[in-house]
N, C-alpha and C positions, 0 to 999 in steps of 0.2 A: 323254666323249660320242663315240658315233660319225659319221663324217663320210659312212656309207653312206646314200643317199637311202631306203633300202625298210626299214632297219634305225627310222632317225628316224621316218618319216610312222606307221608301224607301234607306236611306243614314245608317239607324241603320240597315236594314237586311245585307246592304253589307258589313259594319264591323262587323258585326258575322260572316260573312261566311268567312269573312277573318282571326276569329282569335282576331278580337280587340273588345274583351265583354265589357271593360269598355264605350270604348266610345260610340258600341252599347246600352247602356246600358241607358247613357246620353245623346242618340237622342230621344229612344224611350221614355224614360221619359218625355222630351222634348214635345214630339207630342203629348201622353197623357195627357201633360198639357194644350193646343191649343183647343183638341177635346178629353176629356174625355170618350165620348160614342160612339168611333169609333172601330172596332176590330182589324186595321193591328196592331197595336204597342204593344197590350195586346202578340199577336200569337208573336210577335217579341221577346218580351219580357219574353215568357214561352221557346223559341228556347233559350235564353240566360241562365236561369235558368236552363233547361236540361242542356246543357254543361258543367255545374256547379257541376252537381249531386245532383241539388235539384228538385226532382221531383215532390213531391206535392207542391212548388210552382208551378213548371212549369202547374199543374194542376187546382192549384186556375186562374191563370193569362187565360189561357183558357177558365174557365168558365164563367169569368168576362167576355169575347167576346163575347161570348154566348150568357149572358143577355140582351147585347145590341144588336147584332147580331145573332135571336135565329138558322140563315142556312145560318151563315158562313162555307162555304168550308171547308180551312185550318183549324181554331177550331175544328169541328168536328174531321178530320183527323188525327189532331195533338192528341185530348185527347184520342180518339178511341186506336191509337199508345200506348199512353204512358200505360194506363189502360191496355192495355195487357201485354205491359212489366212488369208492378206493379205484374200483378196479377203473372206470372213467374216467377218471382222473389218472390214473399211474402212463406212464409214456409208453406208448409200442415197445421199446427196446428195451427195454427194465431197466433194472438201476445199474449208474454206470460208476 
């Protein structure tokens, strides 16, 4: 495995899209561990959690981009997304 940050974040988005979250999962982590305050592997890592049907992680892991990254592209895009979904989904009366 390589220890390059853009090599890992890059090798974890294409097992996601392939289908293989785990191992997406253990690159992106991976890279995040290399470069903590970098945003591709946070946005990789919130596409892994959507898939999952956990979406307010998918939401924290976004934000965390964000902080370090405050006009990342993808971030933006991605939480813009999911907050609309959220909000379409959540019930007229909110949580009871």
């Amino acid at each position: 495995m390589s220890d390059d940050y853009d090599v890992l974040w890059r090798d974890a988005a294409k097992h996601g899209r392939a289908g293989r979250l785990d191992e997406a999962e253990s690159l992106a982590r991976h890279a995040l561990a290399r470069s903590p305050t970098r945003p591709e592997a946070f946005v990789v890592l919130a596409a892994i959690a959507e898939c999952r049907n956990r979406t307010d992680e998918a939401q924290e892991y976004l934000r965390a981009a964000l902080v370090f990254a405050p006009t990342h592209p993808p971030a933006h895009a991605s939480l813009a997304r999911l907050t609309r979904l959220g909000a379409a989904r959540a019930p007229l009366w909110g949580d009871e």
